[in-house]
C-alpha positions as CSV (number, residue, x, y, z in Angstrom):
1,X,86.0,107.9,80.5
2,X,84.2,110.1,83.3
3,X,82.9,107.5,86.3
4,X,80.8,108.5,88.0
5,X,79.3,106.9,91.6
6,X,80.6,103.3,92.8
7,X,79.1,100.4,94.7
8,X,82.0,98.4,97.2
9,X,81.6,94.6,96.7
10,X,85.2,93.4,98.3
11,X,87.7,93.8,95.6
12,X,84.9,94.7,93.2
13,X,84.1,98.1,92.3
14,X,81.5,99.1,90.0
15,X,81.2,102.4,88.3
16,X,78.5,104.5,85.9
17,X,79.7,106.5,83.7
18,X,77.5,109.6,82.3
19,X,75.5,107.1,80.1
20,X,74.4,104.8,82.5
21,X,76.7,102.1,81.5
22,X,78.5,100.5,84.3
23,X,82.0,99.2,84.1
24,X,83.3,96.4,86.4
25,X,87.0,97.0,87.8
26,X,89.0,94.9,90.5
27,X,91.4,96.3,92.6
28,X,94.1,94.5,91.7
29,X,97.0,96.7,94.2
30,X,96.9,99.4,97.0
31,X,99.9,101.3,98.2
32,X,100.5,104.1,100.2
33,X,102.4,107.2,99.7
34,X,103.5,110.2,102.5
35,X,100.5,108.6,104.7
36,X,97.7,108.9,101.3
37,X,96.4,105.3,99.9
38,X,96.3,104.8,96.8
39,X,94.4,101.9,94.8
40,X,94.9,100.5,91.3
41,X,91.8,99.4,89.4
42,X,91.6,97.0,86.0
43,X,88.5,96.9,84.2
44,X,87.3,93.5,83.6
45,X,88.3,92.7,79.8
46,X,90.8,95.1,80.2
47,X,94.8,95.6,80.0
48,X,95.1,99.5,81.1
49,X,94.6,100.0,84.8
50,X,93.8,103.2,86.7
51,X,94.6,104.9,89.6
52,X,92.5,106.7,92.3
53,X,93.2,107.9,95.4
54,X,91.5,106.5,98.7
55,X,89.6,109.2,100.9
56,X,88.5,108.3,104.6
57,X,85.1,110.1,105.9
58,X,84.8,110.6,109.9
59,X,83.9,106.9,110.2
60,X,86.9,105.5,108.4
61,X,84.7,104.4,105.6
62,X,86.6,104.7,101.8
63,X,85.8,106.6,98.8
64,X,87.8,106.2,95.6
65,X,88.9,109.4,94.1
66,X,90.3,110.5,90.9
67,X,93.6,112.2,91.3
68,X,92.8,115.8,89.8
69,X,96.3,117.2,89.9
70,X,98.3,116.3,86.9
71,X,101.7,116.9,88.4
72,X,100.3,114.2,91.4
73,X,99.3,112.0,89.2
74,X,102.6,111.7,87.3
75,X,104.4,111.2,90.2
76,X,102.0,108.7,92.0
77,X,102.1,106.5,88.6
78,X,105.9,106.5,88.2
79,X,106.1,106.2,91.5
80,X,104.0,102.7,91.3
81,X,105.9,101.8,88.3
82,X,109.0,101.9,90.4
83,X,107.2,99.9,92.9
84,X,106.7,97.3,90.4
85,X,110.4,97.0,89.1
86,X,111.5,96.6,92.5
87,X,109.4,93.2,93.6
């Protein structure tokens, strides 16, 4: 699924896709990796969680990201999932 824009509500984040439908997620985790934050989002009703990445603007103010590099991608999941068998 393509999201498209999101509204911050605390740990909520709301997203419309290219229909117009919007999808609840929570951010149930953020982590950093070499100094970029990282969040991981579960829609409500959902199992599957995603991960973006967390851009700052000039006023410190967050934007949530997809992570378009495959190879990044791969390694930011695994490296979560390590993250995970380690607590």
């Amino acid at each position: 699924m393509k999201l498209g824009g999101f509204i911050v509500d605390n740990n909520k984040q709301i997203f419309v896709d290219e229909e117009g439908n919007k999808h609840e997620f929570e951010i149930v985790d953020v982590f950093e990796v070499e100094n970029k934050d990282y969040a991981v989002l579960q829609e409500k009703g959902q199992e599957e969680a995603i991960i973006l990445k967390i851009e700052y603007d000039k006023e410190d103010n967050k934007t949530l990201k997809t992570i378009e590099d495959d190879n990044e991608f791969m390694e930011i999941r695994d490296l979560y999932y390590q993250l995970l068998d380690d607590e």
